[in-house]
C-alpha positions, 0 to 999 in steps of 0.5 A: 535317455540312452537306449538299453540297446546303446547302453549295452554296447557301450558297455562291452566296448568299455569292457573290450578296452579294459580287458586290453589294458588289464592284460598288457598292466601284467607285463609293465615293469622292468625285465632284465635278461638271466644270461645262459653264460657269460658270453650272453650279452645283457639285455633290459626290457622296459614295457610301460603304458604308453596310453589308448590301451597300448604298450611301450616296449623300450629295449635299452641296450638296443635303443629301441622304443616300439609302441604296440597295441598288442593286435598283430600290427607292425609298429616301427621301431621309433628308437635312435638305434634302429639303422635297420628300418626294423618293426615289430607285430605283436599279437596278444594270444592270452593274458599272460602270453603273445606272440611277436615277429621282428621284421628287418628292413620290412622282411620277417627275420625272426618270431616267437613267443614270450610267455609270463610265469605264473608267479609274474616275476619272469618270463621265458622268451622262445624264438626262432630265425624265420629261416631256421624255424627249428633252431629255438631259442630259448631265454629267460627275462626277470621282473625288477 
């Protein structure tokens, strides 16, 4: 017989764990860049499940591939177009929202924040060079 102790937490844990996945479900699917003109480059993001409650982050045109667990911790980006030894953190501030740092050869060279719609069929990604934290970026992704 498991102790109520136990069992309560256990309980939490599992609660812990599918409050993890529940929030990075909202962002699975495929996102396309809304370029701003018509010099912006284009840009596919596919988030899926890559299971443990974690995340794949695939940039298409990058050829990137970062699985993360949304903590804060540095994931290397594993994809064939990485040739600049880059990585990304990324900490999840609510269900809808996290923040992220891009590290470039083991450095942070750019951060921001990508923000979920309330309708969840878009999200605006603002960003800012880490040198030049008041030059922000602002774009705007769309589920497909």
């Amino acid at each position: 017989m498991i102790k109520p102790a136990v069992a309560a937490v256990c309980l939490a844990i599992l609660l812990l764990a599918g409050s993890a996945q529940a929030q990075s479900n909202l962002w699975f699917g495929t996102w396309k860049l809304r370029p701003n003109d018509a010099s912006e480059k284009p840009e596919t993001l596919i988030y899926s499940d890559a299971g443990d409650g974690a995340m794949k982050m695939v940039s298409v045109e990058q050829q990137s591939i970062i699985i993360t667990h949304l903590d804060g911790k540095r994931a290397a980006d594993v994809g064939p177009g990485n040739r600049q030894g880059a990585s990304l953190a990324v900490k999840a501030t609510s269900p809808t929202s996290y923040d992220w740092t891009f590290f470039k050869d083991g450095k942070p060279f750019v951060q921001g924040r990508n923000t979920l719609a309330a309708d969840l069929k878009s999200f605006n990604e603002v960003s800012w060079l880490v040198t030049r934290p008041s030059d922000v970026v602002a774009l705007v992704y769309e589920r497909q």
